[in-house]
C-alpha positions as CSV (number, residue, x, y, z in Angstrom):
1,X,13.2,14.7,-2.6
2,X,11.3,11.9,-2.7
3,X,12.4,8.0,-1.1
4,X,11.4,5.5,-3.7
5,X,9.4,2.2,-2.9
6,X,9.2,-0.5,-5.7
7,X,5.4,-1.1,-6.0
8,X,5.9,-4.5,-7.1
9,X,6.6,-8.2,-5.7
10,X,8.9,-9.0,-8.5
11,X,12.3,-10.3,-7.8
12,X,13.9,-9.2,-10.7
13,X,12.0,-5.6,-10.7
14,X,13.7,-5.2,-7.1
15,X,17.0,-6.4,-7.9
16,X,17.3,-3.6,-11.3
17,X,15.8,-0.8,-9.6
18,X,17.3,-0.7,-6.2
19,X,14.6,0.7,-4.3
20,X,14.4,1.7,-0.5
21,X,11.3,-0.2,0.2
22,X,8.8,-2.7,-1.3
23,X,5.3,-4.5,-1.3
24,X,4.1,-7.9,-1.8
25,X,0.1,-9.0,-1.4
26,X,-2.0,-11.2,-3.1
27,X,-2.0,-9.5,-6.4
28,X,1.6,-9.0,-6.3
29,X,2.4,-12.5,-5.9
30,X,0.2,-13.2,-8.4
31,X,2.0,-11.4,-11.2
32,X,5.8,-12.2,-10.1
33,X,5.2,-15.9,-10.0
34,X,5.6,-15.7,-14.3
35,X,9.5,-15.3,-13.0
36,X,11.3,-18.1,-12.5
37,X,12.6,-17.6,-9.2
38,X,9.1,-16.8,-7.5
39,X,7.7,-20.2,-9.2
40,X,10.5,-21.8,-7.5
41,X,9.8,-20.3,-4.2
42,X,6.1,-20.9,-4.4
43,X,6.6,-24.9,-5.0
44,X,9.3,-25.1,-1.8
45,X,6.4,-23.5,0.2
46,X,4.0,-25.6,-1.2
47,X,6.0,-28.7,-0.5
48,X,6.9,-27.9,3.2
49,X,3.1,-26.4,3.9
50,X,2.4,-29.6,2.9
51,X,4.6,-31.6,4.6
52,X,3.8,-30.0,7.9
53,X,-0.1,-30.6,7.3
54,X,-0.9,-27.5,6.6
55,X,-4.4,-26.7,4.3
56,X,-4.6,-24.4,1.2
57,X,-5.8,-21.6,2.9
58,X,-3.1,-22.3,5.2
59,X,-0.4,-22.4,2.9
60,X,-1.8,-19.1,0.9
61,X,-1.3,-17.3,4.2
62,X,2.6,-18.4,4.2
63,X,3.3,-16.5,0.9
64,X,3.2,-13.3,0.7
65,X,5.8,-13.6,3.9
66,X,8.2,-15.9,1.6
67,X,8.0,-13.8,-1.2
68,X,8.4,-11.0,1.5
69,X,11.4,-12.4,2.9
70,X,13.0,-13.0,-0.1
71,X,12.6,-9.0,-1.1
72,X,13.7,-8.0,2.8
73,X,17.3,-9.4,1.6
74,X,17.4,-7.0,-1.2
75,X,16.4,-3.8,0.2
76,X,17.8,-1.9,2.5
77,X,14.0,-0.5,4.2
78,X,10.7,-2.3,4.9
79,X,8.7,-4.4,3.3
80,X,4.5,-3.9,3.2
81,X,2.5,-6.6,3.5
82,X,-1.2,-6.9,3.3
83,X,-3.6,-8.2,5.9
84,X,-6.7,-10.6,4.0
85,X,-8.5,-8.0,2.4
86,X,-11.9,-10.4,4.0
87,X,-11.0,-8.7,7.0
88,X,-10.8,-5.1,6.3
89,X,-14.3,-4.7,8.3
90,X,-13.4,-6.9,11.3
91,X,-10.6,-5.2,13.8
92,X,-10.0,-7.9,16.3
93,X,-9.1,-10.3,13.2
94,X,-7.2,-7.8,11.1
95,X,-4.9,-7.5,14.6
96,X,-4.7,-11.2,14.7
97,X,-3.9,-11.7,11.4
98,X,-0.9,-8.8,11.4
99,X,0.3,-10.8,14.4
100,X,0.3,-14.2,12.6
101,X,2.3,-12.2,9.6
102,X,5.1,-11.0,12.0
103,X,5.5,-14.1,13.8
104,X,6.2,-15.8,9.9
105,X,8.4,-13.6,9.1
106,X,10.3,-14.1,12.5
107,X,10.5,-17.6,11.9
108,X,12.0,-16.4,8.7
109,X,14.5,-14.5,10.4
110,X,13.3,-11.3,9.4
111,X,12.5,-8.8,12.5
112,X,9.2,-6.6,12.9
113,X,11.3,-3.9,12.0
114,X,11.7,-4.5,8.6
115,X,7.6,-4.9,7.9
116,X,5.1,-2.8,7.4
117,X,1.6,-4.5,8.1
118,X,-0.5,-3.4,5.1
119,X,-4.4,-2.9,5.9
120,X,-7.4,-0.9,4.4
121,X,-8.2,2.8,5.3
122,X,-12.0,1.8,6.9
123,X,-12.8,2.4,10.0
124,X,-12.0,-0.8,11.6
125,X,-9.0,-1.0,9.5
126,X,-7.4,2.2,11.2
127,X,-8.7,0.9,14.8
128,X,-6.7,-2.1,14.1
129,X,-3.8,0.1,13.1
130,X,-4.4,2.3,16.6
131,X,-3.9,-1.5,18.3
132,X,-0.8,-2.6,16.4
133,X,1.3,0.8,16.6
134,X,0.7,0.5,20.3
135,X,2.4,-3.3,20.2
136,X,5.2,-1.2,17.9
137,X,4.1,-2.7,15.0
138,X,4.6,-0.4,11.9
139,X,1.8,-0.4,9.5
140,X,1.2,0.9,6.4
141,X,-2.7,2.2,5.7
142,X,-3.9,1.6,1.6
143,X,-6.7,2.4,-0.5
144,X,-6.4,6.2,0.8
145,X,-9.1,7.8,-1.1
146,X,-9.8,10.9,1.2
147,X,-8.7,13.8,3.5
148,X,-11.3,12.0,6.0
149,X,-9.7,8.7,6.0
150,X,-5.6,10.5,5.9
151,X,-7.3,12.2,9.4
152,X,-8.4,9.0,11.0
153,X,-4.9,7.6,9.9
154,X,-2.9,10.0,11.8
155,X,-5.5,10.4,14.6
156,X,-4.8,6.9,15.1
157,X,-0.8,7.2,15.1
158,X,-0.3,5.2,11.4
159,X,3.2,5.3,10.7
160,X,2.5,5.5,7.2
161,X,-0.2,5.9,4.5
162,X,-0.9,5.3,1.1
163,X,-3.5,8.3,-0.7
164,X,-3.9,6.8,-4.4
165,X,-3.3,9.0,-7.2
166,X,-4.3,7.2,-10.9
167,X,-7.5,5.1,-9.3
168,X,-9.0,8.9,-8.3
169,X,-8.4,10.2,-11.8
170,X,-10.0,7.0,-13.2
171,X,-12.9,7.8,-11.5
172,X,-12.9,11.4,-12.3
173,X,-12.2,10.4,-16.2
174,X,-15.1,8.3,-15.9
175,X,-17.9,10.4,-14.5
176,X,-16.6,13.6,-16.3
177,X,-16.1,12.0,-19.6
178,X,-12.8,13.7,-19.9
179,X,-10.3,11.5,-21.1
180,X,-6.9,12.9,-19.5
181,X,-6.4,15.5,-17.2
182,X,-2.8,17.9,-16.9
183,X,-0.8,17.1,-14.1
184,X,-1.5,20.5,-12.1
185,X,-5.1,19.7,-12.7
186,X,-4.9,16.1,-12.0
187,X,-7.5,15.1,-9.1
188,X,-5.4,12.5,-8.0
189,X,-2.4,14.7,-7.9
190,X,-4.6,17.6,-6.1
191,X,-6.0,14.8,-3.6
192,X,-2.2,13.9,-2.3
193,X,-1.3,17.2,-2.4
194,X,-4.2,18.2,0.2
195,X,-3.1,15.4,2.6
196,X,0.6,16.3,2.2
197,X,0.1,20.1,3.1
198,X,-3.1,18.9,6.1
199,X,0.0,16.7,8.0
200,X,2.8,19.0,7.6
201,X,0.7,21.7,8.3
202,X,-0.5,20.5,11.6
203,X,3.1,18.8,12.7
204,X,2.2,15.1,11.7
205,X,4.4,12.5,11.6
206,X,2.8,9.8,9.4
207,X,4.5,9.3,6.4
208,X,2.6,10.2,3.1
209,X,3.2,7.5,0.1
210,X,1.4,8.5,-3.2
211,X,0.7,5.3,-5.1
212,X,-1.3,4.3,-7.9
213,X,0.3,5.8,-10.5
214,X,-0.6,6.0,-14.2
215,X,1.9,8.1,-15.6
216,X,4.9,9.9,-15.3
217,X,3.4,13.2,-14.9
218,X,2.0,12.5,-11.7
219,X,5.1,10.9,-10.2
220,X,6.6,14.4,-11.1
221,X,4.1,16.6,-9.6
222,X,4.3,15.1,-6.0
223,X,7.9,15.0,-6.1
224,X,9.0,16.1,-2.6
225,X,6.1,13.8,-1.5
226,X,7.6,12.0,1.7
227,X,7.5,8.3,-0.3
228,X,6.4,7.1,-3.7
229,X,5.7,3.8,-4.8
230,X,6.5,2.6,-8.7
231,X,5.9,0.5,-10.7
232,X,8.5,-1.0,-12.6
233,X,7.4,0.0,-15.6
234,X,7.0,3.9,-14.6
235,X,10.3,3.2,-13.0
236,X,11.5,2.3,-16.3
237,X,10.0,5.6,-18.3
238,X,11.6,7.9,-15.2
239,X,15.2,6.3,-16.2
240,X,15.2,7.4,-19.5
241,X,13.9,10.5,-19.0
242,X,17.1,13.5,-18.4
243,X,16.8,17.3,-17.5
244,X,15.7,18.9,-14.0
245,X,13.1,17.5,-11.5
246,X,11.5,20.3,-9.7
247,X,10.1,20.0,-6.4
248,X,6.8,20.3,-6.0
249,X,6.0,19.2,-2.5
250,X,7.9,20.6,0.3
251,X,7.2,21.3,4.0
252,X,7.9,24.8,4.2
253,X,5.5,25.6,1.8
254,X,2.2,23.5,3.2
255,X,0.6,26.6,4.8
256,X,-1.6,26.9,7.2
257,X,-4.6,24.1,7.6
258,X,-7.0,23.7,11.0
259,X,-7.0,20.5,12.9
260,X,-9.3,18.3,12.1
261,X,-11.0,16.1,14.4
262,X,-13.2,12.9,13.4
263,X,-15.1,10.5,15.6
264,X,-16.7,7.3,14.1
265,X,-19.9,8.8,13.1
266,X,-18.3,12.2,11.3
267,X,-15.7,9.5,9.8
268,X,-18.6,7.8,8.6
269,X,-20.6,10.7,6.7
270,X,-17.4,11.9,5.4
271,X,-17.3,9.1,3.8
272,X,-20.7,8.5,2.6
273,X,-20.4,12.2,1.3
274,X,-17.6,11.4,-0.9
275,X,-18.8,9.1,-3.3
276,X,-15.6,8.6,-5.0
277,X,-14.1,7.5,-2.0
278,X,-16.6,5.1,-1.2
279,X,-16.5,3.4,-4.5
280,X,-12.8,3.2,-4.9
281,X,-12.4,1.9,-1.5
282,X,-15.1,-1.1,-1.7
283,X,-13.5,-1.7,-5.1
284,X,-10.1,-1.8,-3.9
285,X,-11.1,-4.4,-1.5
286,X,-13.1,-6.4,-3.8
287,X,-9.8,-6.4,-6.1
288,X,-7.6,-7.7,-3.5
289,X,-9.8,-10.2,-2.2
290,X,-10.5,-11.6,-6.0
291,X,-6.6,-11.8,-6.4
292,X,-6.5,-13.8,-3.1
293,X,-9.2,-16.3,-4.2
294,X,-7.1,-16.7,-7.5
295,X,-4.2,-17.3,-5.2
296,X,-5.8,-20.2,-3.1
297,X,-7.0,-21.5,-6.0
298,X,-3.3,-21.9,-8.1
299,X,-2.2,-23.6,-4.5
300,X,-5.1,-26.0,-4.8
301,X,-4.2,-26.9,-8.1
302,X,-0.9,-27.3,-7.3
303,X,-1.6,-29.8,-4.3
C-alpha cells in the first residue's frame, strides 16, 4: 500500500528493517553516532577534513553526505538529506548549498539520483525547490504543516513532500487540553489525509510522505499514503503486531477538490492564518538548527 522509508540515520536501524528509502540530517547524525560504526565514520571524516585543511564548519558540512553514503549502499531507493536549516529563508543559498551536497556525494560515488535534497516548506524554501527540480535534482520538502504550503510544493514541481502527523497533534493536545485523540479524529491524521485526496484529486504527481509519527495508530490510518517514514522504534511495534491492515488512503477514493492557486502574498496569509502552522514550522527550524550547532560543536571538540 504504502512504500516504507526508515526515518532514521542509524546504521544498524537500516540494516534490520530493510527499508526502501532513508534520511540523515543534523539530528539524525546526532543520535546514530552512540553506534559504533557511525563513531568510526565520524573520526575518518574528521581526520581527512582535517588533513585537507578543512574548518569545523567545514567538516560538519561533509557528514551528513558520509553518513548518507554509507545508508545509499544499504537501500535500494534515495536517501534525504537536509539543506542548513540557517538557510531555510535565503533561496539563492539553499540552491548553493543542495549543489555543494550533490557534488559530495558524487565524489563519494553516489549519483544525484539516489538523493533527495531535504529543505523547509517556506516560501523561499519551495522557490529553491522550483530552481533545483529544473537542474533535475530531486528534492524532498519537510516541516509540511499545511494544505497552503503542500500547494506551493506541487505548484513548484516538488518531487516529494513531507506533511507531519504527531507534531500537529502535539499542538492540538496542547491548546485543546486533550490528552490523546482516536486515530479517525486525529488532526495530524485528518491534515495528511487532506493533502493526499487535494493531489490526487487534481492529477499531482508529488509524492506525499506522512512523517512524524507518534504511534501506531496513525501509521495505520494513512496506510495507502504514497510513502511513510518510521522510526525504528514504531517500526519495531508494527513487526509484532499480526491481523489485517486496511487501506485507508487510496486514489480512487480522493473525490473531487478545486485547484488551488497561491501566489507569494496569499501563501503568506495562509500562513499567518494558520497559527499552528506557523509555529510548528519556526519550531521545526529552530530544532534543526540547535541539533546542527550541537553537531559543530562535537567536531570542535574532537579537533
Amino acid at each position: 500500500m504504502s512504500v516504507v522509508v526508515a526515518d532514521t540515520g542509524s546504521v544498524e536501524a537500516v540494516k534490520a528493517y530493510s527499508p526502501v528509502d532513508c534520511t540523515t540530517n543534523p539530528s539524525l547524525v546526532l543520535a546514530a553516532l552512540g553506534e559504533p560504526e557511525a563513531a568510526e565514520l565520524l573520526a575518518r571524516e574528521i581526520a581527512k577534513g582535517h588533513e585537507n585543511g578543512l574548518n569545523v564548519d567545514q567538516i560538519t558540512d561533509t557528514l551528513p553526505a558520509a553518513m548518507g553514503a554509507t545508508l545509499a549502499a544499504l537501500v535500494t531507493g534515495r536517501v534525504s538529506t537536509e539543506v542548513d536549516a540557517r538557510l531555510s529563508f535565503d533561496t539563492e543559498g539553499s540552491v548553493q548549498r543542495a549543489r555543494a551536497i550533490i557534488a559530495d556525494y558524487a565524489a563519494r560515488g553516489i549519483g544525484k539520483d539516489r538523493i533527495l535534497i531535504k529543505l523547509a516548506a517556506t516560501w523561499e524554501g519551495i522557490r529553491a525547490a522550483e530552481i533545483l527540480q529544473a537542474e533535475g535534482i530531486d528534492c524532498n520538502l519537510t516541516l509540511v504543516f499545511s494544505l497552503a504550503q503542500a500547494v506551493a510544493c506541487a505548484d513548484a514541481g516538488v518531487f516529494l513532500i513531507s506533511p507531519f502527523v504527531g507534531r500537529i497533534t502535539d499542538w492540538h493536545m496542547a491548546t485543546s487540553g486533550k490528552e490523546s485523540y482516536a486515530p479517525e479524529e486525529d488532526p495530524g491524521v485528518l491534515s495528511v489525509r487532506r493533502i493526499y485526496d487535494y493531489y490526487k484529486a487534481n492529477g499531482i504527481e508529488t509524492i506525499v510522505m506522512g512523517a512524524s509519527f507518534r504511534n501506531v495508530g496513525q501509521v495505520k490510518a494513512l496506510a495507502g499514503c504514497d510513502r511513510l517514514t518510521i522510526s525504528p522504534k514504531l517500526l519495531e511495534a508494527l513487526a509484532q503486531e499480526s491481523g489485517t491492515l486496511e487501506r485507508c488512503l487510496d486514489p480512487q477514493n480522493a473525490g473531487e477538490a478545486a485547484p488551488i492557486k497561491l501566489d507569494e502574498a496569499a501563501f503568506r496569509w495562509e500562513m499567518n492564518a494558520d497559527a499552528m502552522a506557523t509555529e510548528k514550522l519556526a519550531e521545526g527550524i529552530r530544532k534543526f538548527d540547535a541539533d546542527l550547532v550541537k553537531l559543530k560543536s562535537l567536531v570542535a571538540d574532537r579537533l
